[in-house]
C-alpha positions as CSV (number, residue, x, y, z in Angstrom):
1,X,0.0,0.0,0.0
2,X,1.4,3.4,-1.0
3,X,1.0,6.3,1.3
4,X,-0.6,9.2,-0.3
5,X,2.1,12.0,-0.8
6,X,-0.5,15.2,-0.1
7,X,-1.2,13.7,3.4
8,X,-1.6,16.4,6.1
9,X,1.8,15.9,8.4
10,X,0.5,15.7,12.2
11,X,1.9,14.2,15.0
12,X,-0.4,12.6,17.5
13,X,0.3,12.0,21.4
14,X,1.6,8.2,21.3
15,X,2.5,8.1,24.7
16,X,6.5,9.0,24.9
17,X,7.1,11.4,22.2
18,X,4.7,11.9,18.9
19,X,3.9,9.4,16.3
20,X,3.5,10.4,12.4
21,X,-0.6,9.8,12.0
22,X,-1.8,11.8,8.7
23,X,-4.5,13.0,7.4
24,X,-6.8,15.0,4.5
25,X,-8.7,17.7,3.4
26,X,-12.2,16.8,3.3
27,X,-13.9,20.3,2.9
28,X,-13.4,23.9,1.9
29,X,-15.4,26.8,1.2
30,X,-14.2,27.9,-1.5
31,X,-13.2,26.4,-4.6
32,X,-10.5,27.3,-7.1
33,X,-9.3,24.7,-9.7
34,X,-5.8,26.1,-10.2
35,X,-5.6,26.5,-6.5
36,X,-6.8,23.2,-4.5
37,X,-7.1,22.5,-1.1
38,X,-4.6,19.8,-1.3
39,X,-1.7,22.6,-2.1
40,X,-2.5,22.9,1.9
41,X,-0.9,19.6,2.7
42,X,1.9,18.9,0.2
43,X,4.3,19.9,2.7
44,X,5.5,23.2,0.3
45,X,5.2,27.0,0.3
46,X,5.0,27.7,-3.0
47,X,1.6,26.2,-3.4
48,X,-1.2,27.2,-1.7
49,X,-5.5,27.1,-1.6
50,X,-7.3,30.4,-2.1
51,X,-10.6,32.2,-1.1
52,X,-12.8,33.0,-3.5
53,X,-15.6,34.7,-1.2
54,X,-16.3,36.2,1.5
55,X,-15.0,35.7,5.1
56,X,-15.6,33.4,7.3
57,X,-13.5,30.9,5.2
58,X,-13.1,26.8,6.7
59,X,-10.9,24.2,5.9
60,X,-11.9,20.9,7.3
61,X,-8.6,18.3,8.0
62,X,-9.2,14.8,9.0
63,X,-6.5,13.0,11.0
64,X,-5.8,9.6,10.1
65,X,-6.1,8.9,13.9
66,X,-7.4,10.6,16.6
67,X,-4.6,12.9,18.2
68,X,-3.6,15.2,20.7
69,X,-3.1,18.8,19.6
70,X,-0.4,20.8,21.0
71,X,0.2,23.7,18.0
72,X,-0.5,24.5,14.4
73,X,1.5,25.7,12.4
74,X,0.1,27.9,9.1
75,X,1.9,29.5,6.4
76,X,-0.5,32.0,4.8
77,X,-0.8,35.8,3.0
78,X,-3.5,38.3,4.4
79,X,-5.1,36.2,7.0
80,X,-6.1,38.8,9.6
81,X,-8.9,36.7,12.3
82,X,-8.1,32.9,12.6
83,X,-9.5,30.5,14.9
84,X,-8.0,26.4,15.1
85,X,-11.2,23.9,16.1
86,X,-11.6,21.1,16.7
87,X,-13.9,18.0,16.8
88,X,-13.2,14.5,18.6
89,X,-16.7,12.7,17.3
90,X,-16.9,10.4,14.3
91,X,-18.4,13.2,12.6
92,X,-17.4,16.6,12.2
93,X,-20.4,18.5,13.6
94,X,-19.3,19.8,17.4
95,X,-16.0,22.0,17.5
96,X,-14.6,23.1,20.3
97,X,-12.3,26.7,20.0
98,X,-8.5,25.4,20.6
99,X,-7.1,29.3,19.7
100,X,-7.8,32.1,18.0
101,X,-5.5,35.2,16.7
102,X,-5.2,38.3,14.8
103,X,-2.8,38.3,12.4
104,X,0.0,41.2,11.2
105,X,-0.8,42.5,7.5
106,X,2.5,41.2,5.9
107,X,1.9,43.2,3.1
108,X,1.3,40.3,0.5
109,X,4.5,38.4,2.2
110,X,4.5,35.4,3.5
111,X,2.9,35.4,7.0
112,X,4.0,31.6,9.4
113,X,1.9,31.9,13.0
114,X,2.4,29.2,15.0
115,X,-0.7,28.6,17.1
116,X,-0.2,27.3,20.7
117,X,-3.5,24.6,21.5
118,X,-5.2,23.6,24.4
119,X,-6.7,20.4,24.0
120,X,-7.2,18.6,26.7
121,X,-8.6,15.2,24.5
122,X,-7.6,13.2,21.2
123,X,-9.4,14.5,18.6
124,X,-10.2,13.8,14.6
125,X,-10.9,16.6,12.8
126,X,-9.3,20.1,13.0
127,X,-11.3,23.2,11.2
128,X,-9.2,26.7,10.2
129,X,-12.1,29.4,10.7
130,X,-10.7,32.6,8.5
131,X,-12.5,35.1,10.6
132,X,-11.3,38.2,8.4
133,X,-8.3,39.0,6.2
134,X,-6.5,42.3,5.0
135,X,-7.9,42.0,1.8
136,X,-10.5,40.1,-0.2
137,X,-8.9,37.1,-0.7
138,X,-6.3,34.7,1.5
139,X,-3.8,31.9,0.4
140,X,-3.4,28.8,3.1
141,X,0.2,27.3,2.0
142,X,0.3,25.2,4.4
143,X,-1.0,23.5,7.6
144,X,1.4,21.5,10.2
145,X,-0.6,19.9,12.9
146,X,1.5,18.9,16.0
């Protein structure tokens, strides 16, 4: 079996250190064919998703198992509200906030925020709420769950 190279790189609490566990996309809200969700989780920062409407924006990642969450790492231009969720159920319906921030405008440059969590259980899916940006539209290059 071949492992899927755009899996999302995550490390989940395996008892002594962190283990590799992976994941996926499985939802944005906006869609842009030369811009995919994927570009989120191919582990460079020269590709990236885009919005295409108005804030709030969500991206949805799955982890291939169900993790503790002690950061996240994003790589993204004019991202100016974010909050990290997350859900431990089977399905993604209840989040819980893990952390939210305001952003600097970088000017179009590339902004990297690590995002200190507090989860206090395993969980399965992590949502990126874009709360507002600097201007109309924001690029996700990537995501590093930890």
């Amino acid at each position: 079996r071949r492992e899927n190279p755009k899996c999302l790189k995550c490390y989940g609490d395996a008892g002594p250190g962190f283990e590799k566990v992976g994941g996926k996309v499985v939802m944005v809200s906006s869609l842009d064919d030369n811009n995919p969700a994927d570009n989120i989780i191919d582990g460079r920062e020269d590709t990236y998703w885009i919005s295409t409407g108005l804030y709030p924006q969500e991206v949805l990642l799955a982890l291939n198992q169900r993790s503790m969450v002690s950061s996240v790492k994003i790589s993204s231009t004019s991202i100016k509200g974010i909050r990290i969720e997350s859900c431990a159920e089977d399905d993604p319906v209840n989040f819980k906030t893990l952390a939210e921030e305001e952003m600097e405008d970088s000017s179009g440059r590339l902004q990297i925020r690590e995002m200190p969590c507090q989860g206090v259980e395993p969980v399965a899916y992590i949502k990126l709420v874009i709360l507002s940006g600097w201007h109309d539209f924001c690029t996700v290059h990537r995501a590093v769950v930890e």
